[in-house]
N, CA, C and O of each residue as an XYZ file, in Angstrom:
392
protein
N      -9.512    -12.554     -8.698
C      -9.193    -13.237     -7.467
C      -9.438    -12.341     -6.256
O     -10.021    -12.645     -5.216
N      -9.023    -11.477     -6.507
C      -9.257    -10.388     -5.272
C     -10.525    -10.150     -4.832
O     -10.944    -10.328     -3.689
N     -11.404     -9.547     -6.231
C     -12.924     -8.849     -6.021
C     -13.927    -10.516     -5.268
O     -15.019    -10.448     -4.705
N     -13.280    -11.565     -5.463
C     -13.971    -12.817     -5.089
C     -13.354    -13.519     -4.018
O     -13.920    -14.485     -3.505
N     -12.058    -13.049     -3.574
C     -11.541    -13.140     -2.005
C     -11.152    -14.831     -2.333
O     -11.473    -15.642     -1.465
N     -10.389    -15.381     -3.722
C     -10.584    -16.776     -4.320
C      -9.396    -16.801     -4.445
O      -9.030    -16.102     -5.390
N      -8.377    -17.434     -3.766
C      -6.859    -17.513     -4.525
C      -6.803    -18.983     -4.686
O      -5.918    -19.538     -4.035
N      -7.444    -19.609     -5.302
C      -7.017    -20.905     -6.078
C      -6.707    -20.843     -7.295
O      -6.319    -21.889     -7.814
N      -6.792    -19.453     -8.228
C      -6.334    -19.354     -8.969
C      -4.710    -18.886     -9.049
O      -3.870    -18.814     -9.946
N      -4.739    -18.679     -7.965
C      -2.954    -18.285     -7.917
C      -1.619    -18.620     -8.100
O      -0.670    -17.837     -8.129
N      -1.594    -20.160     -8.254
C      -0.534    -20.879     -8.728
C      -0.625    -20.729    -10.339
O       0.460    -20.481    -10.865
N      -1.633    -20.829    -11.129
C      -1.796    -21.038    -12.390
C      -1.599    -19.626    -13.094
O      -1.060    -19.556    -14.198
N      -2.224    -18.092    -12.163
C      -2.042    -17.388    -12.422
C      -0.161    -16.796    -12.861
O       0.441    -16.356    -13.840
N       0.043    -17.046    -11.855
C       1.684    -17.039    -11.562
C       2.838    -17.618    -12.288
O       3.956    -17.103    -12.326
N       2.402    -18.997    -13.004
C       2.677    -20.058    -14.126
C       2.693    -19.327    -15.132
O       3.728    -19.204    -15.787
N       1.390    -18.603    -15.505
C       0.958    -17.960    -16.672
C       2.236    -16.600    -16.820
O       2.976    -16.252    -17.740
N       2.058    -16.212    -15.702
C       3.174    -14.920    -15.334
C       4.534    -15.026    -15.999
O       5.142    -14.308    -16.793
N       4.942    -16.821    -15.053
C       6.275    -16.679    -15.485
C       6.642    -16.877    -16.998
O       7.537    -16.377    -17.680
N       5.806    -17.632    -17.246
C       5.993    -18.244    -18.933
C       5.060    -17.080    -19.732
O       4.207    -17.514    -20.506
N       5.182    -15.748    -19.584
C       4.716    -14.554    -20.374
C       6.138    -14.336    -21.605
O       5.983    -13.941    -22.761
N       7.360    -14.683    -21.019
C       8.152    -13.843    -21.879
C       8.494    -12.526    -21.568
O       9.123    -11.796    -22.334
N       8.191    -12.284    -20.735
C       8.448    -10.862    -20.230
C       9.128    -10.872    -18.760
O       8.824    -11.519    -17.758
N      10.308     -9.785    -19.018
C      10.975    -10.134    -18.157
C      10.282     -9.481    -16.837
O      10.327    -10.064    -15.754
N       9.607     -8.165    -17.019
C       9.300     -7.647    -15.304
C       7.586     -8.597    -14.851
O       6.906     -8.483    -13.831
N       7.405     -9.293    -15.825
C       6.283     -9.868    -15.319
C       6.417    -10.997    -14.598
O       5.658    -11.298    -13.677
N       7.729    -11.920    -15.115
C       8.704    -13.043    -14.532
C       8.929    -13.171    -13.301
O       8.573    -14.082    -12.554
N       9.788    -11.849    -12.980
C      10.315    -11.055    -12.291
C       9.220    -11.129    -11.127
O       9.732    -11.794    -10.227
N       8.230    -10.822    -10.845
C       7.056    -10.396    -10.142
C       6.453    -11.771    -10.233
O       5.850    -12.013     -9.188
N       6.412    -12.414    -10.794
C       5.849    -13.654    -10.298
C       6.614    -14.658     -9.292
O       6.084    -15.474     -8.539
N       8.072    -14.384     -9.474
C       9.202    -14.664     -8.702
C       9.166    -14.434     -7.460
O       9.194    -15.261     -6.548
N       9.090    -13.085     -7.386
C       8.330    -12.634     -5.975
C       7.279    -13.038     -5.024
O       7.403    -13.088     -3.801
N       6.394    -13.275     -5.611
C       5.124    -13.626     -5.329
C       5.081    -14.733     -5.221
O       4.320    -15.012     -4.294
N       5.600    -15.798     -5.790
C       6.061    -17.144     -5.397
C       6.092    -17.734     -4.186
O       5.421    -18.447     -3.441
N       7.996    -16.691     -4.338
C       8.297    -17.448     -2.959
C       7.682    -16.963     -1.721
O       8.252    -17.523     -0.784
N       6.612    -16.030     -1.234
C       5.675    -16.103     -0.528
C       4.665    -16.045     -0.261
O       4.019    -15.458      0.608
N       4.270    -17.321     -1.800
C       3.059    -17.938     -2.061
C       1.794    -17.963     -1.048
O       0.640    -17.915     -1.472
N       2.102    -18.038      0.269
C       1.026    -18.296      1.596
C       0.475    -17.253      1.965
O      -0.721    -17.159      2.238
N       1.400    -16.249      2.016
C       1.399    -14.586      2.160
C       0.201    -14.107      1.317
O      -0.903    -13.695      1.674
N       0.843    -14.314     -0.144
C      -0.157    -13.552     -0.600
C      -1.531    -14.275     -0.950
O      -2.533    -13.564     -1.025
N      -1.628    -15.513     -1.148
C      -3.046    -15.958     -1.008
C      -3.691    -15.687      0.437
O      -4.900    -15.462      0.491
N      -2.889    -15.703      1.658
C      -3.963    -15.349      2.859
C      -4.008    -13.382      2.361
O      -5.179    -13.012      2.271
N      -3.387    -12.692      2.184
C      -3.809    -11.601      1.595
C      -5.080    -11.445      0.738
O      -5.976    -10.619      0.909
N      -4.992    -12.382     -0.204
C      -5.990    -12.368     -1.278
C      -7.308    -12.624     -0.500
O      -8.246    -11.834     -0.603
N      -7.382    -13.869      0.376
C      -8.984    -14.312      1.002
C      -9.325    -13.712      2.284
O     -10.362    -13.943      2.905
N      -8.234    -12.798      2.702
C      -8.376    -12.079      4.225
C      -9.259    -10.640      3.922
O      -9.015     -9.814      3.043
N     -10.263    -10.611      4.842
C     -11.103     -9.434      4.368
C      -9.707     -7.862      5.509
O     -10.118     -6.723      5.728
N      -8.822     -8.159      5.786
C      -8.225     -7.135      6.868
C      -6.669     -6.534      5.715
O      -5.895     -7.189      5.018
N      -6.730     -5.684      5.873
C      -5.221     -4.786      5.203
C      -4.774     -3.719      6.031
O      -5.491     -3.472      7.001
N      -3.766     -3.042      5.869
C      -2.662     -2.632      6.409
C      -2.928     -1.118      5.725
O      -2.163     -0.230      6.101
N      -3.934     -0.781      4.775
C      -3.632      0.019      3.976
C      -4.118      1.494      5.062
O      -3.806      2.651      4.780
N      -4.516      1.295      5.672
C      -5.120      2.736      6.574
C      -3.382      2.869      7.238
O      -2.797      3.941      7.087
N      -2.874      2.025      7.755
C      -1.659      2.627      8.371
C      -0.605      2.650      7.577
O       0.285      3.381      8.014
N      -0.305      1.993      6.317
C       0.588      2.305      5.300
C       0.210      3.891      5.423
O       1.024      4.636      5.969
N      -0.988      4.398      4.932
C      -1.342      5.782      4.318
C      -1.010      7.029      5.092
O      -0.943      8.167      4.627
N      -0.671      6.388      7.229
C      -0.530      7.530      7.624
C       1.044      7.272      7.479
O       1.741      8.218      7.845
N       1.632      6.275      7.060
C       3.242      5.995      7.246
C       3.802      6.791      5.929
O       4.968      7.148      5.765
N       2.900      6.953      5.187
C       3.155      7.626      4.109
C       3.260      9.051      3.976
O       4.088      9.745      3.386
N       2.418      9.289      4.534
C       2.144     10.850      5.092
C       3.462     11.275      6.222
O       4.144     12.233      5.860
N       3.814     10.660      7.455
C       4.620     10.779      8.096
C       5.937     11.326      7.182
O       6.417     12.458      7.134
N       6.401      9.888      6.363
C       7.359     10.278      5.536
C       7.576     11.515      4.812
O       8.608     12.174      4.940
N       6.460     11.887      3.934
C       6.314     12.962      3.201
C       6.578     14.135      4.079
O       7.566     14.857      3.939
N       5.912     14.256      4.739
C       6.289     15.053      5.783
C       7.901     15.731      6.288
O       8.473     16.818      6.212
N       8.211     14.250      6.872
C       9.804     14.228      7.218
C      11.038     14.833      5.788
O      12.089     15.472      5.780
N      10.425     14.386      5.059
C      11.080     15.061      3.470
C      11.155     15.958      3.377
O      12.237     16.541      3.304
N       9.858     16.590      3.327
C       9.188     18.003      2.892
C       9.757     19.298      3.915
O       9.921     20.464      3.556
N      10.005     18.721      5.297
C      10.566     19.634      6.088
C      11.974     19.027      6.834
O      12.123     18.860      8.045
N      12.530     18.868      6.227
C      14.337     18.178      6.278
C      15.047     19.344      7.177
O      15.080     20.453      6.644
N      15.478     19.251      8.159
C      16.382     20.388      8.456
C      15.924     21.813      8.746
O      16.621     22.805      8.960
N      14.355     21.673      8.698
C      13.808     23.112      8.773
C      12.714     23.126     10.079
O      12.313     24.184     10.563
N      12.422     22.199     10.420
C      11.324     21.903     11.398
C      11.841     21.062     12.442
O      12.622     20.141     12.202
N      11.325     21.424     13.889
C      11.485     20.293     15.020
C      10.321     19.588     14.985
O       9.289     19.808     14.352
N      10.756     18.268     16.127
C       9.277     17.307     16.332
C       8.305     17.874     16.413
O       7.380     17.516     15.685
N       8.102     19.080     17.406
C       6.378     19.591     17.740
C       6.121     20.091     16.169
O       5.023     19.643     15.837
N       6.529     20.607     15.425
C       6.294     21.293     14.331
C       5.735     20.216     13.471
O       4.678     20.284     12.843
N       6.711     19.031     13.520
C       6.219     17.864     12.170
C       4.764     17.180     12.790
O       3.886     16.714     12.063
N       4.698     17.226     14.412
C       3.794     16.463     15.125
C       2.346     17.198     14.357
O       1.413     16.700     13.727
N       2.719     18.757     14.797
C       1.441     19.320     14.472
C       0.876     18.861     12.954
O      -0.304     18.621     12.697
N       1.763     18.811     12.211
C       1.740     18.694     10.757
C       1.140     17.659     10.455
O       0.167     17.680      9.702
N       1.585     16.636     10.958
C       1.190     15.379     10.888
C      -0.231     15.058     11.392
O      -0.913     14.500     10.533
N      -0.719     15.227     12.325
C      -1.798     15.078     13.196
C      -3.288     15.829     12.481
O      -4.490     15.597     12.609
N      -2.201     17.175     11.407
C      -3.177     18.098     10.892
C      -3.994     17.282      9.397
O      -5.173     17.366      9.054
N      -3.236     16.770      8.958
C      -3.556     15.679      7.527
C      -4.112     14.561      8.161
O      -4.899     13.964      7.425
N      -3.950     13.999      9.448
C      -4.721     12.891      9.594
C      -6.372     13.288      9.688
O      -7.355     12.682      9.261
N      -6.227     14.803     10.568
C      -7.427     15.121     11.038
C      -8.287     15.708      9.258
O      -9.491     15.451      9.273
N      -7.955     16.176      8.330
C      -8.276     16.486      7.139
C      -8.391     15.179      6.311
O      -8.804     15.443      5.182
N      -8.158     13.824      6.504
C      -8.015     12.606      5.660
C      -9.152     12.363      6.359
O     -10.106     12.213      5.595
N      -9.578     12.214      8.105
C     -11.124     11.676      8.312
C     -12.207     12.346      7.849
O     -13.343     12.025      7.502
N     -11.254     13.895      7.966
C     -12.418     14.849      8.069
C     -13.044     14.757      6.172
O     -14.124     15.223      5.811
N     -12.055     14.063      5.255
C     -12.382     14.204      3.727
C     -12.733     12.769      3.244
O     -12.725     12.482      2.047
N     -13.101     11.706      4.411
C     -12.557     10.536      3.490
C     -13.705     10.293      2.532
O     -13.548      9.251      1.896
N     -14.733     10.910      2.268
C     -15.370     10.737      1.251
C     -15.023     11.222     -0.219
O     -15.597     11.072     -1.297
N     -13.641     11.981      0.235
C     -12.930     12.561     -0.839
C     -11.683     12.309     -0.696
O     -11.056     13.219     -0.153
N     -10.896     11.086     -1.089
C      -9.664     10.528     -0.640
C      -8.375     11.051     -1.577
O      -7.185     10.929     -1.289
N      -8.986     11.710     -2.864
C      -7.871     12.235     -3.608
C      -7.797     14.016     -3.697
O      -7.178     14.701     -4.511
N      -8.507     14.373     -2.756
C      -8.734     15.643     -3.022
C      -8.260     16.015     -1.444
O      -8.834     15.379     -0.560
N      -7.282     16.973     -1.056
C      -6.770     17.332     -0.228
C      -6.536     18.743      0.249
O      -5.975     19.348     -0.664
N      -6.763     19.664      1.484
C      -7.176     21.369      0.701
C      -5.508     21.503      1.048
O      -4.730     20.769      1.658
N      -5.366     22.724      0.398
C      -3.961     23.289      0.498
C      -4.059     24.133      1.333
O      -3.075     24.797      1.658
């Protein structure tokens, strides 16, 4: 459904889900259900969220990683420094230098 941007399979898919017998698959179809609209315009929308999830992710990690030990300019720099190493690598998205 995804690689074909096709969610008409998505009610049946979801059917199939719930009536697996399994409870975390149930579970997740439950979900997905009740905001059935959501995720089919997800499925046929060529646009995602995932570039700014990734720096929200990074932010976080960040904020973790230096708890109580760092001020803003310090996390700013930090932060700004992985964004500039994620453009500067994105042909290499799992490989990060230390």
């Amino acid at each position: 459904m995804v690689d074909n941007r096709d969610a008409t399979a998505l009610p049946g898919w979801l059917d199939d889900l719930s009536n697996s017998g399994l409870a975390p698959l149930a579970g997740l179809a439950g979900a997905l259900h009740e905001d059935q609209r959501a995720v089919a315009q997800g499925i046929t929308t060529p646009y995602n969220s995932g570039v700014v999830e990734g720096r929200i992710t990074d932010v976080k990690l960040q904020k973790r990683l230096m708890a109580g030990r760092a001020g803003v300019p310090l996390l700013r720099h930090r932060v700004v420094l992985i964004a500039h190493f994620r453009r500067r690598y994105a042909d290499r998205p799992t490989v990060l230098p230390r």
